[in-house]
Rosetta silent file (secondary structure, phi, psi, omega in degrees, C-alpha in Angstrom):
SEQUENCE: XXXXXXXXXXXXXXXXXXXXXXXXXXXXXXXXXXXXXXXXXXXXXXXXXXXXXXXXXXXXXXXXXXXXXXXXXXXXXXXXXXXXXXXXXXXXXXXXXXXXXXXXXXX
SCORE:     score description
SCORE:     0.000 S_00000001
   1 L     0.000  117.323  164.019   67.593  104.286  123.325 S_00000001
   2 L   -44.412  147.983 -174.347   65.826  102.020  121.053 S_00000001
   3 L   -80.800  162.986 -172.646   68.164  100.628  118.067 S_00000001
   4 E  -138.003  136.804  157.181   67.366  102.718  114.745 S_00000001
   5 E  -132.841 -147.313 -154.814   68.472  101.564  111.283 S_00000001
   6 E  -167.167  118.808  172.486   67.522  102.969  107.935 S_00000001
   7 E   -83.938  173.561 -175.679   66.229  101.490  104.884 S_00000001
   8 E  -146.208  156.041  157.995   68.177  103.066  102.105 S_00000001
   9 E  -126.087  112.821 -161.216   68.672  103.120   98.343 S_00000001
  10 L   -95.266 -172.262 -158.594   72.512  103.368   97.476 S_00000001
  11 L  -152.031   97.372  173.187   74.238  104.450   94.277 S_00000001
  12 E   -93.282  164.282 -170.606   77.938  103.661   93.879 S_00000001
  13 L   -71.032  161.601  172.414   79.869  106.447   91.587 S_00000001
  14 L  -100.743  155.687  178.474   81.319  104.454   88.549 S_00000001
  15 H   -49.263  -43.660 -177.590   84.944  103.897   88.495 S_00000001
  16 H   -72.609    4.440  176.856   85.646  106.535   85.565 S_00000001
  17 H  -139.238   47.055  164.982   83.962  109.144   87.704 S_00000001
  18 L    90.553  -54.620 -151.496   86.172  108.528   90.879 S_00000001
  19 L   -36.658 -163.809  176.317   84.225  106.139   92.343 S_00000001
  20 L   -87.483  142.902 -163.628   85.830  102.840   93.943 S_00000001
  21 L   -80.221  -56.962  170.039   87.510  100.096   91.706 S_00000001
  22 L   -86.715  157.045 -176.577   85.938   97.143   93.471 S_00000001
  23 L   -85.250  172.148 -160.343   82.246   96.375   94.534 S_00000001
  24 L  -114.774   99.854 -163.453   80.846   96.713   97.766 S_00000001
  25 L   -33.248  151.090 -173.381   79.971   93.280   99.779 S_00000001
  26 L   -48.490  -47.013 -168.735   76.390   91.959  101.033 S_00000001
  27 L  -113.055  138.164  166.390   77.849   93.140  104.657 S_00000001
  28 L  -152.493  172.875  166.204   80.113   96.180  104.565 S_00000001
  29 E  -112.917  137.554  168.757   81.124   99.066  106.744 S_00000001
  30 E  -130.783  164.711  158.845   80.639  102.559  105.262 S_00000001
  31 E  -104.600  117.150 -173.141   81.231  106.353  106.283 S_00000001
  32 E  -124.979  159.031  165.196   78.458  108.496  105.177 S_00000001
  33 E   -98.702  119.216  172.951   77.982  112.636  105.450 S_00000001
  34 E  -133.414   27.943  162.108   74.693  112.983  106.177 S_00000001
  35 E   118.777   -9.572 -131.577   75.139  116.662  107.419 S_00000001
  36 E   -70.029   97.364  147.336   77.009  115.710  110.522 S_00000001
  37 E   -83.463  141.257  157.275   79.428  118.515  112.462 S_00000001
  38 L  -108.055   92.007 -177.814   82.067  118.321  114.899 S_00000001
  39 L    69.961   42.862 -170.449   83.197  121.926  116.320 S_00000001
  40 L    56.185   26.023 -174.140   81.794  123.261  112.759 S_00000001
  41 L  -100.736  143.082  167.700   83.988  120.681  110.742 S_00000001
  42 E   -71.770  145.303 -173.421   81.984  118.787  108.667 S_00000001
  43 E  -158.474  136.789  179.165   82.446  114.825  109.875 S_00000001
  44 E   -76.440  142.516  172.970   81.466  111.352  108.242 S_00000001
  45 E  -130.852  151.627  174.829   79.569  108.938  110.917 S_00000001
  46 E   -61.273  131.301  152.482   80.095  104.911  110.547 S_00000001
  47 E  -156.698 -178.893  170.354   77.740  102.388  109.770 S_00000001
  48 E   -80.574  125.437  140.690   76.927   98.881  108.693 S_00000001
  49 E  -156.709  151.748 -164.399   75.142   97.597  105.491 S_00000001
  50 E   -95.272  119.689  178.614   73.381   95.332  104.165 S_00000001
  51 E  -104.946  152.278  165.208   72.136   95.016  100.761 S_00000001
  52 L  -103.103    8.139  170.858   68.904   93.381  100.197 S_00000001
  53 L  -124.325  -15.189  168.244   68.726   92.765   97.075 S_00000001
  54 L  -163.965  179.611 -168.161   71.912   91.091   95.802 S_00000001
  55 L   -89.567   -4.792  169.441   75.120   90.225   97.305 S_00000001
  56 L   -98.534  170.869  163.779   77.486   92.881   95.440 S_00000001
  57 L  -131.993   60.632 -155.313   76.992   96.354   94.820 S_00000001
  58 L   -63.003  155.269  124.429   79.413   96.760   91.806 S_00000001
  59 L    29.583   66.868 -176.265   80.369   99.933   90.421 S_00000001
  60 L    80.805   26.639  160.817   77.841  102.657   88.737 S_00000001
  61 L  -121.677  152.888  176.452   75.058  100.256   90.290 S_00000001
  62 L  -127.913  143.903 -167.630   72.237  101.353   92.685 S_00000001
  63 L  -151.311  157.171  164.408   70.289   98.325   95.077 S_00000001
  64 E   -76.535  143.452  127.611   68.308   98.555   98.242 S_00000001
  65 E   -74.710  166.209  174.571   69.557   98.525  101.763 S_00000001
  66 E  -113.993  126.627 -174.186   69.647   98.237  105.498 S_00000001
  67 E  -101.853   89.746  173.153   71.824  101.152  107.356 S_00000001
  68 E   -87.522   88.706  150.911   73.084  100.508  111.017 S_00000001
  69 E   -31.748  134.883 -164.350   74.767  103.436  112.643 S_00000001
  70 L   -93.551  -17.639 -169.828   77.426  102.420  114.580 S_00000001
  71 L  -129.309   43.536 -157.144   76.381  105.712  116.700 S_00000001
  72 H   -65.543  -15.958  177.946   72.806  106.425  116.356 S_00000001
  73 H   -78.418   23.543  155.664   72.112  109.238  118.473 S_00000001
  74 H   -54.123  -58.000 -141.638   74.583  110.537  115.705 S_00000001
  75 L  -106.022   -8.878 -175.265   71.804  110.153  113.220 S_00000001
  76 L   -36.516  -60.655  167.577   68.958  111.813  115.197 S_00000001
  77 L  -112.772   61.159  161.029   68.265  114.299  112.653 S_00000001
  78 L   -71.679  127.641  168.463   68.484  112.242  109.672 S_00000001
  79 L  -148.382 -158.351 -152.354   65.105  111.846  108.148 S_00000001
  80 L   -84.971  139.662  174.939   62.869  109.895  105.072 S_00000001
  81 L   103.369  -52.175 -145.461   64.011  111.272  102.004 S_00000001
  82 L   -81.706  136.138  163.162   67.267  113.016  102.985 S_00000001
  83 E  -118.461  155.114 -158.295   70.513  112.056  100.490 S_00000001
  84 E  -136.856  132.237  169.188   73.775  111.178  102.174 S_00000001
  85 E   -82.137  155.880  156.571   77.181  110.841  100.366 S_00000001
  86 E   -77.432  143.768  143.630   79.282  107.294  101.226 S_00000001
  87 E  -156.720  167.458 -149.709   82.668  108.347  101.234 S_00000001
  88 E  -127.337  108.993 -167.726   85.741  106.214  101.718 S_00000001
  89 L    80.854 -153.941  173.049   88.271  109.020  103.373 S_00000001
  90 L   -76.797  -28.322 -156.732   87.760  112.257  101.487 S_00000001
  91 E   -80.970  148.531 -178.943   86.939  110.292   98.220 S_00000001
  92 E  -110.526  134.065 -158.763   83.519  110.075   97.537 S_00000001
  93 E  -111.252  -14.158 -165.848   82.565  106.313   96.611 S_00000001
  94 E   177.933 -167.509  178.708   78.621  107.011   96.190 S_00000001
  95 E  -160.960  147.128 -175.950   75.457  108.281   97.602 S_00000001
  96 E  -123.270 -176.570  146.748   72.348  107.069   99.061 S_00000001
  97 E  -137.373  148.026 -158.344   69.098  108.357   99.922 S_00000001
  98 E   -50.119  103.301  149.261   67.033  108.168  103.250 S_00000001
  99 E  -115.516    1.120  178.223   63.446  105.765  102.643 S_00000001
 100 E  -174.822  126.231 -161.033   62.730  104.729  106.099 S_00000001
 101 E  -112.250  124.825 -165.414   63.956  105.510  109.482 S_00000001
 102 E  -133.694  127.638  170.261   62.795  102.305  111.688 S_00000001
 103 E  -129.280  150.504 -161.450   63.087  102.570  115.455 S_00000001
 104 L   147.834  177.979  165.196   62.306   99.437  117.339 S_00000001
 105 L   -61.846  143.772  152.500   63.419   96.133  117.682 S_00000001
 106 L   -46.467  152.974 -120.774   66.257   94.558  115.580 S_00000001
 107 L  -174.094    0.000    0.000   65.452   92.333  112.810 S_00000001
């Protein structure tokens, strides 16, 4: 299987509306719902990201990204467009949406 990423545009939640108290690093691991079941349970899948435009993500900010699934044939039917929640646990820390599903060589 060719590797697949995801360009992205994230969102984090501001602190006073749940979100997460600290910002979220140039490299990070996230859990996002992007529609995903297991045995009809609803289920979060892992990935990697990268922002590309600055090295924080703080708090009730939104910047572009890079998305690695940790799984991708997880992610199959994820498509351009599509919004996804982050969530850390049950808590929801943000949300992104979908702007380009790149299959191919790694970058």
């Amino acid at each position: 299987m060719a590797p697949v990423f995801f360009k992205v545009l994230l969102r984090l939640s501001p602190k006073d509306d749940g979100g997460r108290p600290l910002p979220l690093g140039r490299l990070s691991m996230v859990s996002c719902d992007v529609g995903g079941t297991f045995r009809g349970q609803p289920v979060c899948f892992d990935a990697r990201v990268l922002l590309e435009t600055q090295g924080t993500l703080k708090p009730g900010e939104e910047c572009s990204a890079r998305l690695d699934p940790l799984s991708p044939e997880l992610w199959d039917g994820v498509q351009q467009g599509q919004t996804f929640m982050l969530m850390v646990g049950r808590r929801l820390m943000g949300e992104g949406v979908i702007l380009e599903r790149i299959s191919g060589m790694v970058q």
